[in-house]
N, C-alpha and C positions, 0 to 999 in steps of 0.2 A: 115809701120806706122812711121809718121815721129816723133823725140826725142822731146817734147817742154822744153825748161829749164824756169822753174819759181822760183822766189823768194821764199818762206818756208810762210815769214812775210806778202806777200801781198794777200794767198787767206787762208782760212778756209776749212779743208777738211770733211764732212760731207759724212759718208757712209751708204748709201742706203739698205733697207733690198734687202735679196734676193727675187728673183720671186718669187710669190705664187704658190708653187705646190699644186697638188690636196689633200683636208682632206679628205680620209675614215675614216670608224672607226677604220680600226684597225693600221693605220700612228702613227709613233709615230716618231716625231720632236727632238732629242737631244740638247741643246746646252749646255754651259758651265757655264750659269746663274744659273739653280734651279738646286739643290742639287741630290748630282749620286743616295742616295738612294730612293729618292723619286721618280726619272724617273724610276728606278728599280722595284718599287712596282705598278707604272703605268704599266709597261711592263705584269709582274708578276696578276696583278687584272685582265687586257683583255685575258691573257691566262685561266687562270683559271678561271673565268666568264662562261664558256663552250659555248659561242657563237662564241668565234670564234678561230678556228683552226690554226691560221696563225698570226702573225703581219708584221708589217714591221720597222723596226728604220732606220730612216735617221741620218746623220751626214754632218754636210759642216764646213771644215777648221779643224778648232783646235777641234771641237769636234767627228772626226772622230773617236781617238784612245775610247773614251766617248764613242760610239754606239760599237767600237768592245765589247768593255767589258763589258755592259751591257747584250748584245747577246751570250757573252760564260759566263757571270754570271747566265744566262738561262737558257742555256744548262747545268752548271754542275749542278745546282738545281734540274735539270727535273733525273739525275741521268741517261741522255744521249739519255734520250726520245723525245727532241726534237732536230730538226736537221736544219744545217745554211746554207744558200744559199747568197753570198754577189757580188755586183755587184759595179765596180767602174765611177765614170760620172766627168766631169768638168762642173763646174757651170759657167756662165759668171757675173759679178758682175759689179755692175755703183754707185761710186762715185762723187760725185758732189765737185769742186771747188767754194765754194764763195767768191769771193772779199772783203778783207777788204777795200776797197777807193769806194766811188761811183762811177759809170761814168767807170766802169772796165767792163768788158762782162763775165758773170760767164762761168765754166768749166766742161764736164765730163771727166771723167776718165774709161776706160774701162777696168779688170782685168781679171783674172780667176783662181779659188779657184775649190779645189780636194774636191769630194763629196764620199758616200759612203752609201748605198742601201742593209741593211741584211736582208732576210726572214728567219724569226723565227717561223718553223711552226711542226707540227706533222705529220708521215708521215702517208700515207694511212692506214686503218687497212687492213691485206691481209686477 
């Protein structure tokens, strides 16, 4: 991939959410906007809810460390009953360049941001 050097001043950088992954019910999205104990008691309500056995908390970027700790916030509550399964992914990520001057060709940008996948779930009864 070839380097392009651009100006700072001539474009606007404008970052695109990430792809829509699939919503189940029991997904649960982290990021670093709404407050940790309110994600916590989201997490905490669908467990206890008793429909469902399992969740999942995603994290991408800075709210990775966010998803670990919400998931062993879990676990010490559960008093060790519930148990972690965590899986690590790279996300591909597209920024967009807009031109401050008209008459410019606007830009992507293509990145890639560390993601992180915990199953929060009960194990089988034996």
């Amino acid at each position: 991939m070839e380097a392009v050097e651009m100006d700072p001043v001539e474009f606007t950088l404008r970052k695109r959410l990430p792809r829509k992954l699939p919503k189940r019910r029991h997904d649960v999205y982290v990021n670093m906007k709404t407050d940790f104990r309110a994600q916590l008691a989201r997490c905490q309500k669908l467990l206890d809810g008793g429909a469902q056995r399992e969740i999942c908390v995603h994290g991408l970027g800075l709210a990775i460390n966010r998803a670990i700790n919400i998931a062993l916030q879990l676990q010490s509550g559960s008093q060790g009953a519930l148990l972690l399964a965590a899986n690590t992914s790279t996300v591909e990520l597209v920024d967009d360049l807009e031109p401050e001057e008209a008459g410019t060709e606007p830009l992507t940008h293509t990145r890639n941001n560390s993601a992180i996948h915990i199953k929060v779930y009960y194990p089988d009864p034996q």
